[in-house]
N, C-alpha and C positions, 0 to 999 in steps of 0.2 A: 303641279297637280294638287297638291296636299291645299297650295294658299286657296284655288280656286274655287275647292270644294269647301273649306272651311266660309270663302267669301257668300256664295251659293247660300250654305246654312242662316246664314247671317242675312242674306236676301228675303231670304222665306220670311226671315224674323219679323224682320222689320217692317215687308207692307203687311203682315198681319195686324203689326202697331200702329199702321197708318204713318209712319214715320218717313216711308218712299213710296212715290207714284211708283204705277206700274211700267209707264213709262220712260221710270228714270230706269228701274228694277229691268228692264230688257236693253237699257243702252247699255249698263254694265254688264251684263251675262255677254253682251254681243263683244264689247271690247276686252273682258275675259279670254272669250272663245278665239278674237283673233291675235292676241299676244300668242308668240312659239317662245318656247324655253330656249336658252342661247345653246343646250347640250343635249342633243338626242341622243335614241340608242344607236343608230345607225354611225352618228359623229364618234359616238363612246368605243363603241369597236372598230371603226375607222383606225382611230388613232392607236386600240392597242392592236390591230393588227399591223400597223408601221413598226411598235418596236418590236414585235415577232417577227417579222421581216429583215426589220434590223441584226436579231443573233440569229435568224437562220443563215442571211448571208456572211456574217462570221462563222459558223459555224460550218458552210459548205467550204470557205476558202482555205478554213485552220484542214477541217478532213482531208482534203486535196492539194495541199501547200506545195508537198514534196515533189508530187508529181506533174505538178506545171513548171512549165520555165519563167524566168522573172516578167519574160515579157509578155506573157499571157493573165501573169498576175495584176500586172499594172493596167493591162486593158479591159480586163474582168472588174476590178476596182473602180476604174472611171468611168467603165459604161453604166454601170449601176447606182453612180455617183450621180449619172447627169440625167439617166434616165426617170431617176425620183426626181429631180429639179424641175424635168422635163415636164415630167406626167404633172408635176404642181400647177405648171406654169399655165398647161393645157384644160385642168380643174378650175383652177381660178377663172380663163376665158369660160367652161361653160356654166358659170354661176354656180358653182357646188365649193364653195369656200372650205368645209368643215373638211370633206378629204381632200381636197388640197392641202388643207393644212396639213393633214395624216400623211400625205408622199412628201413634205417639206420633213416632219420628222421623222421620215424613215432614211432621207438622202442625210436628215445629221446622225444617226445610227451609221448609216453604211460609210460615210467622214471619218468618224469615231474610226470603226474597222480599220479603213485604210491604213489611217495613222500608226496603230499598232505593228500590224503585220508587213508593212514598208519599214519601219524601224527595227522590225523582226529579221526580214530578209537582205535589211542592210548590214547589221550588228552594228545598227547605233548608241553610241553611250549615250547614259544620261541618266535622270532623274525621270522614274515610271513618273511620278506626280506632274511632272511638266507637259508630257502627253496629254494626262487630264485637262491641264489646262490650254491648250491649244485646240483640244475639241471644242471648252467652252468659248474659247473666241471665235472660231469658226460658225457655233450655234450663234454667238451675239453676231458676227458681222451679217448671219442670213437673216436673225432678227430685226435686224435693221433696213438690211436692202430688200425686204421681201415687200412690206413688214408682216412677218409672222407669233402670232400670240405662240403658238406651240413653241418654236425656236426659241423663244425668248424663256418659256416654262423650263424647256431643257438644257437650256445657259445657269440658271439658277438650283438646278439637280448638279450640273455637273460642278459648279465650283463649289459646291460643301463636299462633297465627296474630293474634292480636291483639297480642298481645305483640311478638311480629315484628315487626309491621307497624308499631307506637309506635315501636321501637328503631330501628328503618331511617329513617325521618322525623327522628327527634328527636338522633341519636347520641348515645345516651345509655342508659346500666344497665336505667331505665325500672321501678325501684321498686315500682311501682303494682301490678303481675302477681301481687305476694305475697298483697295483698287478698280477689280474689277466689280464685284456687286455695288459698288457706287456705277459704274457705269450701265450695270443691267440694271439698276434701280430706276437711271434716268434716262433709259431705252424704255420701259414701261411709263413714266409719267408722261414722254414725250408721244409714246403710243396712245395715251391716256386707256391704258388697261388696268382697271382695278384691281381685277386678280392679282395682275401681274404685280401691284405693288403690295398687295398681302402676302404673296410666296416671297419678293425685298425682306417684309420684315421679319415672316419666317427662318430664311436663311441668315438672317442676321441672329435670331434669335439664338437657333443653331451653332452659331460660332462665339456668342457673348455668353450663353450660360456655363460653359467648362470651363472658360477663360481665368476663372480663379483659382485653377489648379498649375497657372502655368506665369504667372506673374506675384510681381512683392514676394512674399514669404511661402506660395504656392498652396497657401488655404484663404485663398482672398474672396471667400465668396460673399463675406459680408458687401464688399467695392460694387459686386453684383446685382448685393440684394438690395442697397441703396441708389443706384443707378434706376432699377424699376421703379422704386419709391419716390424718386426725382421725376422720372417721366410720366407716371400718376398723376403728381400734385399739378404736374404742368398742363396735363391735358385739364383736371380739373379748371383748373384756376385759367390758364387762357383757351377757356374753351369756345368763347363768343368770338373769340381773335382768328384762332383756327379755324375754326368753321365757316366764316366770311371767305376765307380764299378758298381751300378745301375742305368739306366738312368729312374730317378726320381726327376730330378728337374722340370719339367713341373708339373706334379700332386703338388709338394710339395708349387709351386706357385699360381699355382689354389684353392688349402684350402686353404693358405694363404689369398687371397681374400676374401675366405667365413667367416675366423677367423674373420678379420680386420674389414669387413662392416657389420658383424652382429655385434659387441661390437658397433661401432656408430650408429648403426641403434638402439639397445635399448637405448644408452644416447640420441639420439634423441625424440623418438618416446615412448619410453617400460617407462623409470625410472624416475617417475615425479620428482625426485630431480634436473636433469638435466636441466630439459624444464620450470616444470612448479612453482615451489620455487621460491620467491622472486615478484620485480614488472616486470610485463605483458613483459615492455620495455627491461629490463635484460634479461630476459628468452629469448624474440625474440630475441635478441641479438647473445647470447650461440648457439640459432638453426642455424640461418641463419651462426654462423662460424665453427662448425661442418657440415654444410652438405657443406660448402665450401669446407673442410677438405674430405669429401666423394666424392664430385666430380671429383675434383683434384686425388686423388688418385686412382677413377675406370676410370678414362680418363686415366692417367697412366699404369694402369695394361693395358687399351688396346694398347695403343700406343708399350708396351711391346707385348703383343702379336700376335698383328699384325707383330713387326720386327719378330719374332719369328715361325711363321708361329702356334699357339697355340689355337686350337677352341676355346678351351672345356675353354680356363681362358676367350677369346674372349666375350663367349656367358654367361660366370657368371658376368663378368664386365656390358657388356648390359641387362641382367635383373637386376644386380644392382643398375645399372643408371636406370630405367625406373619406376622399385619402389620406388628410391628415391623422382626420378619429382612427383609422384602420391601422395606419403605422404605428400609432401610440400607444394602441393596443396592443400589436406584435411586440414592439420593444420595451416596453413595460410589463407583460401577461407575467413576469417571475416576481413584481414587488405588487402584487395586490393591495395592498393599503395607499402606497404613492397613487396608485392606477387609481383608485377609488376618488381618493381627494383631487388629484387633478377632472376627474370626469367633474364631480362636484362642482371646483371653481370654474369649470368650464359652460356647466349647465347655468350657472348665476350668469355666467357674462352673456351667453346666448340670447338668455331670458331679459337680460336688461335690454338689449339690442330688439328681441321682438317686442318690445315695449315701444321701443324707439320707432319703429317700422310702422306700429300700430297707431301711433300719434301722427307720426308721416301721413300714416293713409287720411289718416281724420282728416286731416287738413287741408288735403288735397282734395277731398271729396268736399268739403263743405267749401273751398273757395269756387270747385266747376258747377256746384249747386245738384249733385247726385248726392242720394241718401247714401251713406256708408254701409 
C-alpha cells in the first residue's frame, strides 16, 4: 500500500514534467492496482487463529486429561490431527491457499500437543528438548510433502527454541542445530521461498551470536565478531559472483552487520570479562577501543550502502550506531571527561566519513549527469 501510493505521487510528478505519457501513467496505475500483496488481513488472522486453536486444543485436553480414558484421548488427538490435514487439503482443492496454509499450521500445533500429552500419559522418559525436536521434524516432513511455506515457518521457530533449550541444559555450543536447519534451509531453497530463507539465516543468526560464551575460553565473541567481518568482505568483494546465481549478496551483507555488532556489543556491554576485569582504567580503555572498532565499521557499512543504493543494511548500520551512542553513554555517565573526549573523537570520525559520503554523492551525480 505504502510503495503504491508513494508510486502514485511520483506519477502525478512526473507527467506534470512531461517525463511520462499519459498513457504510459494509466498502464502503471492499472498494473499497480492489479498486483495483491502476498499477506492479507484475512491470511494474517487466518494464520493466528490456527495457533489459538492450536493451545486451545491443548488446553481442552490438559483440563480434561483425568477424566477421559486413554482411549478417548488418542481418538480425540487424531481426529483433530487429521481433521486440520483434512480441512487443508479441502482449502487447497477450493483455491483459498492462505487458510489452507492456517489448518496445515493448526494440524502442526495439534502434532506438537499430541506429542506431549502421549509421553505425559505414557510416563515416557527422556529428554523434554527431544520432544521439541520431533515436532520440528514432523513440521519439516509436512513442509515438504505438502509443500507448505507456514510449516516450513514453523520448523524454523521450533528448532531454536530447541536449540535453546539443548544449550541451557547442556552448557554447551550444542552443535547438533546445524543438522536439521541445514535441512529446513534447503527445504526453503528447494521451495524457492525467500522468506523462507531469510528466517535460515535468522535462525542461524540466533544460534551463532551466544556461541562465544560456550566454546575456546567461553568469551570468544571476538571468533564471532570476525566471522561477520569475513562474511561482509565476502559479500562485498564477490558480490558480481553472487548475484549471477542468486542475487543475495545484499541480505548476506546486511546479517553480516548484525553478526559483527552484536559479538562487540556483548564484549562491550554483555561479558564482564571484557569490560569490566582488571583496573577501572584498563577496562575503560578496552571500551573506548572496541566501540572505536564499532563505529568505524557501522560508518563503513553505511558508507557501503549508501554507494550501493541498500536500505535495509543502511537502516541496521543506523540503529546500530544509535544504540551504540546510548550505551556509551549509560556506561560512561560517572567519567564525564572520558565521555566528553570520546564523543569528541567520535564527532571527527563521523565528520570525516560525512565528507566521504558527500564526495560519494558528488560523484555519483556528476557521472548520471543530475546536478547535485
Amino acid at each position: 500500500m505504502w510503495y503504491g501510493q508513494r508510486v502514485a505521487r511520483d506519477l502525478d510528478r512526473w507527467q506534470t514534467a512531461g517525463w511520462i505519457t499519459d498513457t504510459g501513467a494509466a498502464a502503471i496505475r492499472a498494473d499497480l492496482a492489479a498486483r495483491k500483496p502476498p499477506f492479507g488481513a484475512a491470511a494474517v488472522l487466518a494464520m493466528l487463529g490456527a495457533v489459538l486453536f492450536g493451545f486451545a486444543v491443548m488446553s481442552f485436553v490438559a483440563a480434561n486429561w483425568n477424566a477421559m480414558s486413554k482411549l478417548a484421548r488418542l481418538t480425540l488427538l487424531l481426529a483433530t490431527l487429521w481433521a486440520c490435514y483434512g480441512g487443508a487439503a479441502w482449502l487447497f482443492k477450493r483455491q483459498l491457499p492462505m487458510f489452507a496454509q492456517a489448518a496445515v499450521l493448526g494440524g502442526i500445533a495439534v502434532y506438537g500437543a499430541s506429542i506431549m500429552l502421549i509421553s505425559q500419559m505414557y510416563h515416557m522418559e527422556g529428554s523434554p528438548p527431544d520432544a521439541v525436536l520431533l515436532w520440528a521434524l514432523g513440521a519439516l516432513l509436512t513442509a515438504v510433502l505438502v509443500p507448505s511455506a507456514a510449516a516450513l515457518g514453523a520448523t524454523f521457530v521450533l528448532i531454536v527454541v530447541w536449540t535453546w533449550w539443548e544449550r541451557s541444559l547442556s552448557n554447551a555450543a550444542h552443535f547438533g542445530f546445524l543438522v536439521p536447519w541445514a535441512a529446513a534451509a534447503a527445504t526453503a531453497a528447494w521451495m524457492r521461498w525467500r522468506p523462507g530463507l531469510h528466517l535460515a539465516a535468522l535462525a542461524l543468526i540466533i544460534w551463532l551470536v551466544p556461541i562465544g560464551f560456550f566454546i575456546l575460553d567461553r568469551h570468544a565473541h571476538w571468533l564471532v565478531a570476525l566471522i561477520g567481518v569475513l562474511l561482509a568482505a565476502a559479500a562485498i568483494a564477490g558480490r558480481q559472483d553472487i548475484d549471477r546465481h542468486v542475487p543475495a549478496s545484499a541480505a548476506v551483507f546486511a546479517y553480516a552487520i548484525v553478526i559483527a555488532y552484536a559479538a562487540l556489543f556483548i564484549m562491550q556491554f554483555v561479558d564482564s570479562r571484557w569490560f569490566y576485569s582488571g583496573a577501572q582504567a584498563g577496562s575503560l580503555g578496552r571500551l573506548v577501543l572496541l566501540a572505536a572498532i564499532s563505529i568505524v565499521g557501522l560508518l563503513g557499512a553505511m558508507l557501503w550502502a549508501l554507494k550501493t543504493d541498500h536500505t535495509a543494511a543502511l537502516w541496521l548500520a543506523y540503529a546500530g550506531f544509535a544504540l551504540e551512542v546510548f550505551m556509551l553513554h549509560v556506561m560512561t555517565i560517572g567519567t564525564l571527561l572520558n565521555t566528553s573526549l570520546f564523543f569528541l573523537i567520535s564527532a571527527l570520525i563521523v565528520s570525516a566519513f560525512a565528507y566521504a559520503a558527500y564526495r560519494l554523492h558528488q560523484r555519483k551525480a556528476a557521472g548520471s549527469g543530475v546536478p547535485a
